[in-house]
Every structure is written in structure tokens, then in C-alpha cells.
GUZAFI-636130 format. One line per field, with one value per residue: x, y, z of N, C-alpha, C in turn; residue in three letters; chain. Coordinates in nm, 2 decimals, padded with zeros to 4 digits. Layout:
! GUZAFI-636130
nu: X; ... .
nv: Y; ... .
nw: Z; ... .
cau: X; ... .
cav: Y; ... .
caw: Z; ... .
cu: X; ... .
cv: Y; ... .
cw: Z; ... .
res: Ala; ... .
chain: A; ... .
This chain:
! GUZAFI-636130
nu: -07.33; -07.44; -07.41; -07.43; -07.31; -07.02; -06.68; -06.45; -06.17; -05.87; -05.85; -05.99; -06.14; -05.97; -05.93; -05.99; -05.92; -06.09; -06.02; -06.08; -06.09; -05.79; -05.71; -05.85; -05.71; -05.50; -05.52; -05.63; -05.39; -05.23; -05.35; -05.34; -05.07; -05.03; -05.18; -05.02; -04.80; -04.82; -04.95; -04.73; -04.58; -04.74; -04.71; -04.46; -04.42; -04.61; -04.42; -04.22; -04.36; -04.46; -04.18; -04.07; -03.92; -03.64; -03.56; -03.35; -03.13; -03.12; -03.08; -02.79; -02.65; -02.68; -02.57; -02.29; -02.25; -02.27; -02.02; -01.81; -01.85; -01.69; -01.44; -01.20; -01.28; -01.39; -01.14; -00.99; -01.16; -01.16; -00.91; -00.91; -01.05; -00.91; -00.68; -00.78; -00.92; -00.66; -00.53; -00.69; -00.70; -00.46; -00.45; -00.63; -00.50; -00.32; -00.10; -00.23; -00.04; -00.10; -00.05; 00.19; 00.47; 00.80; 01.12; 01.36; 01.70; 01.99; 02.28; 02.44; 02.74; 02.63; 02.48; 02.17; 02.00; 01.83; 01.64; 01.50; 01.36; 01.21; 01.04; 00.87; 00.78; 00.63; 00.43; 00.35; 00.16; 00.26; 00.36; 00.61; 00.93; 01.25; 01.48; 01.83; 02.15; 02.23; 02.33; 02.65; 02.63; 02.56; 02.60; 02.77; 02.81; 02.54; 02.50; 02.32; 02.00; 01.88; 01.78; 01.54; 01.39; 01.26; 01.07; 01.00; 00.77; 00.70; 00.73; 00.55; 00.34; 00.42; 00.63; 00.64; 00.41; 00.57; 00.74; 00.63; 00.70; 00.98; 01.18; 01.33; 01.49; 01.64; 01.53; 01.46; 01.49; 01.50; 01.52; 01.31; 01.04; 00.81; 00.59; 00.51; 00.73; 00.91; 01.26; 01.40; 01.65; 01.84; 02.04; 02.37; 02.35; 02.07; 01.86; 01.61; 01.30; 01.02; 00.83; 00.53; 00.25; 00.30; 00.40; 00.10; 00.01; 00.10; 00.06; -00.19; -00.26; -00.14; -00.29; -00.57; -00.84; -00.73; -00.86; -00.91; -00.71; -00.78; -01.08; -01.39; -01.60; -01.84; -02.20; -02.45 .
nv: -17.55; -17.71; -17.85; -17.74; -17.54; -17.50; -17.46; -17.36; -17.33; -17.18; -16.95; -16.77; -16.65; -16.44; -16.42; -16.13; -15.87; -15.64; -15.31; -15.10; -15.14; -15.17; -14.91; -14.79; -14.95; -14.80; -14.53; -14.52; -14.61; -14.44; -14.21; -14.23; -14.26; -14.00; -13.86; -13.98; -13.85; -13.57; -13.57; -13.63; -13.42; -13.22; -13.28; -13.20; -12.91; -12.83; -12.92; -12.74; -12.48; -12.44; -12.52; -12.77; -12.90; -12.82; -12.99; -13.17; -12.99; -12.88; -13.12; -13.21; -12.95; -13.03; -13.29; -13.12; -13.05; -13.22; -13.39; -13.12; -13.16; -13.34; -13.54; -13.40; -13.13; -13.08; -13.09; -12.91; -12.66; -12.66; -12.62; -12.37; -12.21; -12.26; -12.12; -11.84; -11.83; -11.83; -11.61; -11.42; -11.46; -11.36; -11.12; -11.01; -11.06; -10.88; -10.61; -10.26; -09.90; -09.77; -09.99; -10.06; -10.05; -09.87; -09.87; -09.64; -09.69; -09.55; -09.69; -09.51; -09.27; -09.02; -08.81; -08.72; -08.89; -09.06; -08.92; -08.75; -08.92; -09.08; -08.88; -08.85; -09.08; -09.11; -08.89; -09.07; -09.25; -09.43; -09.59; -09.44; -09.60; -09.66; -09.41; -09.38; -09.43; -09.74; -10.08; -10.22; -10.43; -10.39; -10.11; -09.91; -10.12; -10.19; -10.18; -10.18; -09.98; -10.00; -10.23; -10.40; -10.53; -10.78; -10.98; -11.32; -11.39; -11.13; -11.14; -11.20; -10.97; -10.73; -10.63; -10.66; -10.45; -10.21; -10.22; -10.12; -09.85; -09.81; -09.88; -10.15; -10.22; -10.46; -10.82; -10.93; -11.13; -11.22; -11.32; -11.25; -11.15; -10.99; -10.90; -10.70; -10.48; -10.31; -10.29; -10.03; -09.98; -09.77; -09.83; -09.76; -09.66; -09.54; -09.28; -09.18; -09.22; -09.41; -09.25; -09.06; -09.13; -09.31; -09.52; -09.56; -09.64; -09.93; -10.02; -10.00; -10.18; -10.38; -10.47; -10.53; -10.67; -10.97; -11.06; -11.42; -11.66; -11.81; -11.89; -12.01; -12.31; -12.26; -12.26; -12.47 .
nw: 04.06; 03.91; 03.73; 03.50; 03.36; 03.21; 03.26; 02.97; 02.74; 02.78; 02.98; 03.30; 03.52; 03.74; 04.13; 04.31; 04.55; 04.68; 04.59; 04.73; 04.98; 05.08; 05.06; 05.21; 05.47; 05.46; 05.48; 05.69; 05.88; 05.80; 05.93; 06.23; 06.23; 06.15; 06.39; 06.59; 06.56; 06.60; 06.87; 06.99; 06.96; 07.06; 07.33; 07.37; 07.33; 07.57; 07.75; 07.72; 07.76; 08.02; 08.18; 08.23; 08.02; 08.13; 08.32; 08.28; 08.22; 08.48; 08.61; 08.51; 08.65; 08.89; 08.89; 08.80; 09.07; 09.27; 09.22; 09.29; 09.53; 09.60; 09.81; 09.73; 09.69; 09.85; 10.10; 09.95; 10.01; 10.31; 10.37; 10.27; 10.43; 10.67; 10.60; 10.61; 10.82; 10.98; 10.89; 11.02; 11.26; 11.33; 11.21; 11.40; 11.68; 11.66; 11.83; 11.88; 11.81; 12.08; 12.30; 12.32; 12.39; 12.35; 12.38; 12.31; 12.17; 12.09; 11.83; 11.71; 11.64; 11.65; 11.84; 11.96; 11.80; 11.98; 12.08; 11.93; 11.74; 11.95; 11.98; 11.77; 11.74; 11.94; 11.87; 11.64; 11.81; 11.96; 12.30; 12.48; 12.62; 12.77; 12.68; 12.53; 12.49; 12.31; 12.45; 12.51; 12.38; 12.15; 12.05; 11.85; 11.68; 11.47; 11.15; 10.98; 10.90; 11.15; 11.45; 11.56; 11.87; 12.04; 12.30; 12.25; 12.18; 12.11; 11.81; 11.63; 11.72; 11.86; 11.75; 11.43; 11.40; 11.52; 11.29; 11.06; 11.13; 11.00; 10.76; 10.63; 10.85; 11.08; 11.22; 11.57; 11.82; 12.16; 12.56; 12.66; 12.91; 12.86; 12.63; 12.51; 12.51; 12.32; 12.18; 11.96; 11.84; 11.67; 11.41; 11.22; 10.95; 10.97; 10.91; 10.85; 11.04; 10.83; 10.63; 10.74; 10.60; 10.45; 10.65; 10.77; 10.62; 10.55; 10.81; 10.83; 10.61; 10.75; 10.99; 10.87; 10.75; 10.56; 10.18; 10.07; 09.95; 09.75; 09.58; 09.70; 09.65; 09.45; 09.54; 09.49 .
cau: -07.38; -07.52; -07.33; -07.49; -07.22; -06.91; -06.57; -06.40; -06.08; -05.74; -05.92; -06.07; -06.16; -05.88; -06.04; -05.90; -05.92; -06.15; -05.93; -06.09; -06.03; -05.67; -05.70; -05.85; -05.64; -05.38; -05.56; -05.60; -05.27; -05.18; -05.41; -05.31; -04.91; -05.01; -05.25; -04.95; -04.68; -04.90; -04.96; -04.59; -04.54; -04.83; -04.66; -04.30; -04.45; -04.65; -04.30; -04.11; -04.37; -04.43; -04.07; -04.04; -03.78; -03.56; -03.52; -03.21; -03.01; -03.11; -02.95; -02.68; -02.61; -02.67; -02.45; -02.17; -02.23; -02.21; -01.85; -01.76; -01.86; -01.66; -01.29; -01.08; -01.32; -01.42; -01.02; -01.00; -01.24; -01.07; -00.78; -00.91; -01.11; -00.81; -00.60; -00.89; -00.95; -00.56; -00.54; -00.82; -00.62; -00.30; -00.49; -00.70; -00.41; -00.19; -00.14; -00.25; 00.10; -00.07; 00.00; 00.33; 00.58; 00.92; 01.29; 01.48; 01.79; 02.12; 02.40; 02.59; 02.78; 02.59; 02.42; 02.04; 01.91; 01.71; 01.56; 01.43; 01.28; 01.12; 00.93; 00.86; 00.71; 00.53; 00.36; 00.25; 00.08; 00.36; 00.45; 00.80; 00.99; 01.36; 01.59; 01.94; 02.22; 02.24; 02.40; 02.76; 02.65; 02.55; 02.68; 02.87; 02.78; 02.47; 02.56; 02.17; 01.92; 01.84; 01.72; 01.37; 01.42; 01.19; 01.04; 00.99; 00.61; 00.64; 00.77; 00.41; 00.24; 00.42; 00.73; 00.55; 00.38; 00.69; 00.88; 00.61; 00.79; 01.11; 01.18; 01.47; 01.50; 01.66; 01.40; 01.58; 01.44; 01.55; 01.47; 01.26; 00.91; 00.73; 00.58; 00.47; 00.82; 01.09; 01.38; 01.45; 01.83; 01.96; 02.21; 02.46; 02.26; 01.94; 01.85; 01.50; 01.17; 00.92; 00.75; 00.41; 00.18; 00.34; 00.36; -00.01; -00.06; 00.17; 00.02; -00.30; -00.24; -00.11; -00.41; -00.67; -00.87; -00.69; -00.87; -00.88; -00.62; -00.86; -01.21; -01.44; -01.66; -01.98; -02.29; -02.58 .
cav: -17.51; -17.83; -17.92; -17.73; -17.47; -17.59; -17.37; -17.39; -17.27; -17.18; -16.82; -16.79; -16.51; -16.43; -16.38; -16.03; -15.84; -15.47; -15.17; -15.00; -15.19; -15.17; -14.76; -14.78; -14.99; -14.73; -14.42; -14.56; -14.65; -14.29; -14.13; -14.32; -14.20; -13.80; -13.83; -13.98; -13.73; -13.44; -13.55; -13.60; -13.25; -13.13; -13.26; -13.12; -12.79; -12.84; -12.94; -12.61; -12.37; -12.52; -12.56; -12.91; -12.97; -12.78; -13.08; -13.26; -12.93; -12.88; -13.29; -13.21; -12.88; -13.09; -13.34; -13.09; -12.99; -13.32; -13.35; -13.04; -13.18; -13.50; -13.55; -13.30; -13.01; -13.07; -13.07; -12.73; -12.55; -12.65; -12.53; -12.20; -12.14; -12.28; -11.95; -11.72; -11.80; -11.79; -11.47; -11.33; -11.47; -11.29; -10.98; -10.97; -11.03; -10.75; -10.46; -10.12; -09.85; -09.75; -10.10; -10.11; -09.94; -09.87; -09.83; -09.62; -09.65; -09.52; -09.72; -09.47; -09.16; -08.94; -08.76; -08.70; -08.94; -09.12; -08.84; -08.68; -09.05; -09.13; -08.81; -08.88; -09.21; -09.10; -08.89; -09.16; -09.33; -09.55; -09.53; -09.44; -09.62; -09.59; -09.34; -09.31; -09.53; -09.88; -10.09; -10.22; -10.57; -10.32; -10.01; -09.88; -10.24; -10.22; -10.13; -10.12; -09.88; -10.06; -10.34; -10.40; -10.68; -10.78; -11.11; -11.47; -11.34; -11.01; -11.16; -11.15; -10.86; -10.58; -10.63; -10.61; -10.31; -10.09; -10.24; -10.05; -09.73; -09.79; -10.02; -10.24; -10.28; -10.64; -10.85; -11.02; -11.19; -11.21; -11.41; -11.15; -11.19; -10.90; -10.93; -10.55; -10.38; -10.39; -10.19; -10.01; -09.99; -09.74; -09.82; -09.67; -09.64; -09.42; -09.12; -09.15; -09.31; -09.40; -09.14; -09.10; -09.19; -09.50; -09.58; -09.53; -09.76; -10.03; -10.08; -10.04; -10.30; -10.53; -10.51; -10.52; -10.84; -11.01; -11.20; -11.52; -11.67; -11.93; -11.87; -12.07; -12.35; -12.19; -12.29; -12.52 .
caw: 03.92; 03.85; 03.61; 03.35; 03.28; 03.17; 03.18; 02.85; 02.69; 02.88; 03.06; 03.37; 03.60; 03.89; 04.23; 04.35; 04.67; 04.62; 04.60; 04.81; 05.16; 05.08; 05.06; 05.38; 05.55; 05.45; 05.51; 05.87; 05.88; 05.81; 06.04; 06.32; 06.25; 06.17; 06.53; 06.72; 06.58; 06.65; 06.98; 07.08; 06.93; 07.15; 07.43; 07.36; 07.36; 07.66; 07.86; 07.71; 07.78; 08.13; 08.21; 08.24; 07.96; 08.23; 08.42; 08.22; 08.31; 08.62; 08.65; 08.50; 08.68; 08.99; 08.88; 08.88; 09.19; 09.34; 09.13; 09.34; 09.69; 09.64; 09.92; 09.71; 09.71; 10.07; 10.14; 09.93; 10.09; 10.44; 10.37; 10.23; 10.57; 10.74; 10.59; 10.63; 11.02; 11.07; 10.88; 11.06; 11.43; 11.31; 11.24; 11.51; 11.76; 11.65; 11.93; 11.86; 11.86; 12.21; 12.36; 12.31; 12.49; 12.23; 12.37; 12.18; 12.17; 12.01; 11.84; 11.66; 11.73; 11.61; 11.92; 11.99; 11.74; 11.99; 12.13; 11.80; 11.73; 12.00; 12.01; 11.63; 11.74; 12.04; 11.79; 11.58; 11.91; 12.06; 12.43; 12.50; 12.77; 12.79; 12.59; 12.52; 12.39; 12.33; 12.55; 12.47; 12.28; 12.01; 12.06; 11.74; 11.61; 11.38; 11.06; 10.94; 10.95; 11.31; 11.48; 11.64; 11.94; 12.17; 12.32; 12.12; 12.17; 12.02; 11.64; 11.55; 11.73; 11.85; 11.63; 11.32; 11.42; 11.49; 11.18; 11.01; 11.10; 11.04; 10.67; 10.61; 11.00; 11.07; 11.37; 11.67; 12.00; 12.29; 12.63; 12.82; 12.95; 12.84; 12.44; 12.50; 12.58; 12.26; 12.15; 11.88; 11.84; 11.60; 11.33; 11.13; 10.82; 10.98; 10.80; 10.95; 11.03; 10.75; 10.63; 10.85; 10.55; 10.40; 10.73; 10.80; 10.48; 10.60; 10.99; 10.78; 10.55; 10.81; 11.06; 10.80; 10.72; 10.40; 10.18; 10.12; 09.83; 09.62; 09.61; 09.77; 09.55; 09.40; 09.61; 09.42 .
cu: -07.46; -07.49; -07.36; -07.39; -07.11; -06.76; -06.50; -06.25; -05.97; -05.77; -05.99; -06.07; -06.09; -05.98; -05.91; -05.93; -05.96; -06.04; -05.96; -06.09; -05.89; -05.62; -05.80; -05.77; -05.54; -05.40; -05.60; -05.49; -05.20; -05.22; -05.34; -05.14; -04.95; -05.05; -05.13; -04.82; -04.75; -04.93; -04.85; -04.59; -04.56; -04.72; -04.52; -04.32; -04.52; -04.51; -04.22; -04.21; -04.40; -04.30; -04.00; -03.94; -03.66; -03.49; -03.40; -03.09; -03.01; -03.04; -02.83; -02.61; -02.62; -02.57; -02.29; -02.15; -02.16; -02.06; -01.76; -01.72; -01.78; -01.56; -01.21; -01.13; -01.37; -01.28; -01.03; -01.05; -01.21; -00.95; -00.79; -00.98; -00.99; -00.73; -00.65; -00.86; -00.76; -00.48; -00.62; -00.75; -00.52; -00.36; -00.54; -00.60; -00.27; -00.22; -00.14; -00.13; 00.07; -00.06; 00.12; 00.40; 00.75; 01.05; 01.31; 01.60; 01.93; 02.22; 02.49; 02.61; 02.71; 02.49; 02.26; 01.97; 01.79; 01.62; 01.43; 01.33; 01.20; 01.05; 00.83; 00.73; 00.59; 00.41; 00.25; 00.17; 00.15; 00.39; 00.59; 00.84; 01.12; 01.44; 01.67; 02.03; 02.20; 02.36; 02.50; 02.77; 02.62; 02.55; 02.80; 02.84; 02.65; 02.46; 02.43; 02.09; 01.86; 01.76; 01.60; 01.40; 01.32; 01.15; 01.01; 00.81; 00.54; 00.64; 00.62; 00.29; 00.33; 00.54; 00.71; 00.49; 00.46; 00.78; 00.78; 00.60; 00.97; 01.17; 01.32; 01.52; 01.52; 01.56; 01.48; 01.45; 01.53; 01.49; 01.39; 01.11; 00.81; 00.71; 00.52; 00.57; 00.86; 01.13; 01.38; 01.56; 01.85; 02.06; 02.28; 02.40; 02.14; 01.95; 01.71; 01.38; 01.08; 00.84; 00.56; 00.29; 00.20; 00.34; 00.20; -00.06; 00.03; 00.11; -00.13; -00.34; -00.22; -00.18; -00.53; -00.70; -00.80; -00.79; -00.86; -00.79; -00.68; -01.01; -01.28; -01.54; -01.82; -02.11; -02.41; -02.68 .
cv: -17.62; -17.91; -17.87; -17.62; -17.52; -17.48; -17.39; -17.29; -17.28; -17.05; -16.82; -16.70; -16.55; -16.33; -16.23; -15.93; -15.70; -15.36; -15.10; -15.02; -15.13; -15.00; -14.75; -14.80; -14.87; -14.58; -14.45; -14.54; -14.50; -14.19; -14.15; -14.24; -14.09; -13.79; -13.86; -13.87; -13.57; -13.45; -13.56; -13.46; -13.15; -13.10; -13.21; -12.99; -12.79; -12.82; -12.81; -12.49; -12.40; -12.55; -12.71; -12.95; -12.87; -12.92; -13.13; -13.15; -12.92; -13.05; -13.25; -13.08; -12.97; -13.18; -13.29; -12.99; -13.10; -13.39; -13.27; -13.07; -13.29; -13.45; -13.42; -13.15; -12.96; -13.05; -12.91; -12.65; -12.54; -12.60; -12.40; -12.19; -12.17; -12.16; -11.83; -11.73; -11.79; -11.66; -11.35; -11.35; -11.39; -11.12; -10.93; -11.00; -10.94; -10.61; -10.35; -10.05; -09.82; -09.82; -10.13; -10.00; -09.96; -09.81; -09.79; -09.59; -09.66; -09.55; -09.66; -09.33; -09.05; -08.94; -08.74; -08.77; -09.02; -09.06; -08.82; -08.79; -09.06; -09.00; -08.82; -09.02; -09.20; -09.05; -08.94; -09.28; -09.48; -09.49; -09.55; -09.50; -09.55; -09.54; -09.32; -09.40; -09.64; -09.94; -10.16; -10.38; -10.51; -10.17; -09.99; -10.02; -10.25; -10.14; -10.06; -09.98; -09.92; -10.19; -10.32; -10.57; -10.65; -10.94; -11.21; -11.40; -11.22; -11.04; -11.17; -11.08; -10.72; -10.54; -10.57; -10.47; -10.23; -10.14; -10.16; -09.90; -09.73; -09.91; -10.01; -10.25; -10.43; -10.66; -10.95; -11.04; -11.22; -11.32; -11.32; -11.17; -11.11; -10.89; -10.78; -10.45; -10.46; -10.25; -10.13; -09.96; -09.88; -09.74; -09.72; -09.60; -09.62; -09.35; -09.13; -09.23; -09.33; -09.30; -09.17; -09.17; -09.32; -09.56; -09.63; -09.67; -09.89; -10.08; -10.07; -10.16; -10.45; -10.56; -10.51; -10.64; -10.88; -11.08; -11.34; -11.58; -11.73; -11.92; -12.00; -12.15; -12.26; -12.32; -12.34; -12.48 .
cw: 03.86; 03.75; 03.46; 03.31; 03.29; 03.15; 03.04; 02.78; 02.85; 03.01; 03.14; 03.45; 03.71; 04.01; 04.30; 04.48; 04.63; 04.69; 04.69; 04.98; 05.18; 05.07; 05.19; 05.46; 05.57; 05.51; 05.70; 05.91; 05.91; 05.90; 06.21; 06.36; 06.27; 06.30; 06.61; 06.71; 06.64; 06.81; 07.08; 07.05; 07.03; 07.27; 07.44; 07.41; 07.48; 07.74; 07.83; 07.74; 07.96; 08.24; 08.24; 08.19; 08.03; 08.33; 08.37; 08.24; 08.39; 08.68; 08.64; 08.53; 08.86; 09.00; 08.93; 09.00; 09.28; 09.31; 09.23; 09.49; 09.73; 09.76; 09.82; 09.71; 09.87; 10.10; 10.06; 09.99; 10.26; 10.44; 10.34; 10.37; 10.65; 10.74; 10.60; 10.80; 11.11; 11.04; 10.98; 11.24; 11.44; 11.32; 11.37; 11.71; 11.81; 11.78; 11.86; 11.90; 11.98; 12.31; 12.33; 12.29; 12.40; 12.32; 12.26; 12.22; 12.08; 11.98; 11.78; 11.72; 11.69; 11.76; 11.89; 11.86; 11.83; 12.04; 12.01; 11.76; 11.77; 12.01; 11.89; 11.67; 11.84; 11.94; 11.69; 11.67; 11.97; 12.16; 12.41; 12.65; 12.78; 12.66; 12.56; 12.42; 12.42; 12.41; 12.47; 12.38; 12.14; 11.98; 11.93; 11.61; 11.52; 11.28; 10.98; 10.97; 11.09; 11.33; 11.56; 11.76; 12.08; 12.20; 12.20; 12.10; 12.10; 11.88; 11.58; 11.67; 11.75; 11.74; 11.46; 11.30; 11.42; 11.39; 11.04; 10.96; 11.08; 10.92; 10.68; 10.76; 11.04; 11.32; 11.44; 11.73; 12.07; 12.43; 12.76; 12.82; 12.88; 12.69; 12.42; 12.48; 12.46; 12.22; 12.00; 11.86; 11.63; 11.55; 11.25; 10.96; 10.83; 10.93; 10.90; 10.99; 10.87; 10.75; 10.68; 10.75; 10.46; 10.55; 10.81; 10.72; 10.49; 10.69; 10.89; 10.69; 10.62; 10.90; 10.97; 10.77; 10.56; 10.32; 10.12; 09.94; 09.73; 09.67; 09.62; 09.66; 09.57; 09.50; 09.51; 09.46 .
res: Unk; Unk; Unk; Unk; Unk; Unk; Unk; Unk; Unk; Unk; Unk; Unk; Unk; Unk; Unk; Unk; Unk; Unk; Unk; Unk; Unk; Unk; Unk; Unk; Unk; Unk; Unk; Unk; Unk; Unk; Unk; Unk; Unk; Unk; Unk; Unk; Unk; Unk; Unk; Unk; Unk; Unk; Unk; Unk; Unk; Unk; Unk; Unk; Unk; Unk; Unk; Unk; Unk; Unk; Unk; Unk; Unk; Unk; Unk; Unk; Unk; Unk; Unk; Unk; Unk; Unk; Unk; Unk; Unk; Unk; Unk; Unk; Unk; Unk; Unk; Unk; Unk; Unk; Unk; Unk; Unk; Unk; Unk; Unk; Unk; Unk; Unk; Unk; Unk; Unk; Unk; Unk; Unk; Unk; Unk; Unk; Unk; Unk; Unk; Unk; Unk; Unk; Unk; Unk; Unk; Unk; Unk; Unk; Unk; Unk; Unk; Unk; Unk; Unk; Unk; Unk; Unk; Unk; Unk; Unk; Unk; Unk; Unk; Unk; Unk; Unk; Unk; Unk; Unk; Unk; Unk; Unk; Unk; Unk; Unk; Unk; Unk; Unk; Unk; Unk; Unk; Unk; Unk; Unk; Unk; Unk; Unk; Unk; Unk; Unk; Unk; Unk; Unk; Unk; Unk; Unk; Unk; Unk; Unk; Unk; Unk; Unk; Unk; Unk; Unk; Unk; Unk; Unk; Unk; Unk; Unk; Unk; Unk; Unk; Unk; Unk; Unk; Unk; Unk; Unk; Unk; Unk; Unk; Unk; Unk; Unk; Unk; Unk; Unk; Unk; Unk; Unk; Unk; Unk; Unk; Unk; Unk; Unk; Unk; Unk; Unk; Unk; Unk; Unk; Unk; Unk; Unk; Unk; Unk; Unk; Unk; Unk; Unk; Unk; Unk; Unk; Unk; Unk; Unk; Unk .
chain: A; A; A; A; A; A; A; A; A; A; A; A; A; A; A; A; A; A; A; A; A; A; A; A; A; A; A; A; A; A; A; A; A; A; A; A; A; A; A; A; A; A; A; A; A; A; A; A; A; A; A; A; A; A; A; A; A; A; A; A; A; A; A; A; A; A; A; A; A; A; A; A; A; A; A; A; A; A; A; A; A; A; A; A; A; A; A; A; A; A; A; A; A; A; A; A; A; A; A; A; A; A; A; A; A; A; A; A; A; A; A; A; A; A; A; A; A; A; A; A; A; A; A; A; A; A; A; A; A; A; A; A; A; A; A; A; A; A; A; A; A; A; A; A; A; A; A; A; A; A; A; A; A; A; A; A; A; A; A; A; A; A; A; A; A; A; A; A; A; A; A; A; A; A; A; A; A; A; A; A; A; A; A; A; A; A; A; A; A; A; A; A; A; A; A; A; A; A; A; A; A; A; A; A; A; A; A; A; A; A; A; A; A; A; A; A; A; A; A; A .
């Protein structure tokens, strides 16, 4: 200045920063935020129409799968195929009534019961071997409605099969070769065979596939 003006008094002009930068800066500021929420938004909606925001279930439905597949669901699932395939051996080993040949015979006094039987049984598609009375180890002695006795090999095939004519029948073995050939021994408390259609639905029930007791884990 030269020296030729002179401030004076206690008053002096404050230096101040123009209003209107500082409503820029801001209006920047603000643009900047609205542009980047709008463009997450965008993309949100992009991923749900898309499918993409699918992927965090599809993890966590993978997850529990791999949960399922650990050592205790691997052991469950072996043991349910384990009772399946020895269900499925039991069934599929049982003899048909025309493989297996039925002794009848008679331990009480009452006359021509084993006749009447075994024609009864032939009927429902069992061979008949021998017919008459029982022999003297149980002769008068079975108090039941009768016994079913045949080989250690018949107790699960042919056994089974003829005990589905004939209920409350007590099951013996014996030491004989043949798992085809067994007895049925009339006791004292016969009245008659099972009636032909419960018995139908018995031998059908017990050759039929079962299945399986605990269901098997769901497949990912």
C-alpha cells in the first residue's frame, strides 16, 4: 500500500471463505453417496432377478447335507440296507407250499383227523407224504393245537410256511437231513386249520418284500 493508507480504530475486515464452494463441496458429497446407494440397489436387484442371491441357501442347504454324510449317517444308512438285503434274503428264500412235502400226523384219539387235514392241505398246494398217527414220543402227548417239526434248516423256510396254516402251533427241530420234509403232529386242542383266507394273508404277508424300518437320508 505504500504506506499511504493507514488502518485506524479497533475494526478490520475478517477474511472469509465464499459460500458457495462450501455448497459445492457438499452437493458433491451428496451426489457421490445417492450414485453409490443407487447403484448397490441396482445390483441387489440384478442378483434376485437373476438368481444369484440363491447362492447362500443353496450353501447352506449343502452344508446340511454334508452334516448328513458325516460316520453316523453313513453307519445309519448301512444298517438300514443291511435289514433291507436280509429281509429281502429271508423272503426270497422261503419255499413255495408245492416244495414242501407235510407229514400229517395224529396225536389224539380222536380218529381220521389226519386224513381230513391232509387233504385240506393238499388243497391249499402242499405235498402230502406220510399219514396216520404219531409216533409214541408224542402220541396222546401234545396238548396244543400241534406241533410243526422238521429240520434245524427248515426253522426259516418251510416251517414258517406251514405254521401259516395252522396258528398257535408250537415249532420244534429235529436232527434229520431233509429241510423240505416236516411233520405236522396233531394235538389235543385242534378244532381245525386256519381258515384258507387268513391263511392266504399270512403266507402272503410273510413272502412279500417288507419295507425297510427308518427311512433312508434324503439325497442332495
Amino acid at each position: 500500500m505504500g504506506g499511504q493508507y493507514r488502518i485506524t480504530g479497533d475494526k478490520y475486515p475478517r477474511m472469509r471463505r465464499p459460500r458457495g464452494r462450501r455448497r459445492l463441496v457438499f452437493l458433491v458429497v451428496a451426489s457421490v453417496t445417492a450414485l453409490g446407494l443407487v447403484g448397490w440397489g441396482t445390483l441387489q436387484l440384478i442378483d434376485v432377478f437373476t438368481g444369484k442371491g440363491d447362492k447362500a441357501t443353496a450353501a447352506g442347504t449343502k452344508g446340511d447335507c454334508t452334516s448328513r454324510t458325516g460316520p453316523s449317517a453313513k453307519a445309519t444308512t448301512a444298517s438300514a440296507t443291511s435289514a433291507t438285503s436280509a429281509t429281502s434274503t429271508a423272503a426270497g428264500t422261503l419255499p413255495r407250499p408245492g416244495q414242501i412235502t407235510v407229514n400229517v400226523l395224529n396225536a389224539t384219539p380222536r380218529s381220521g383227523l389226519a386224513k381230513q387235514t391232509a387233504d385240506e392241505l393238499k388243497k391249499r398246494g402242499f405235498r402230502i407224504g406220510d399219514v396216520g398217527n404219531a409216533t409214541a414220543t408224542y402220541d396222546k402227548k401234545v396238548n396244543g393245537a400241534g406241533i410243526l417239526l422238521g429240520a434245524k434248516g427248515a426253522a426259516r423256510a418251510a416251517l414258517p410256511v406251514l405254521g401259516t396254516q395252522l396258528s398257535g402251533a408250537e415249532v420244534k427241530t429235529d436232527g434229520r437231513a431233509q429241510a423240505d420234509r416236516v411233520d405236522l403232529i396233531i394235538g389235543t386242542a385242534f378244532k381245525s386249520l386256519t381258515k384258507k383266507e387268513d391263511a392266504d394273508k399270512a403266507l402272503a404277508a410273510l413272502s412279500g418284500p417288507r419295507p425297510a424300518a427308518s427311512a433312508s437320508p434324503k439325497s442332495c
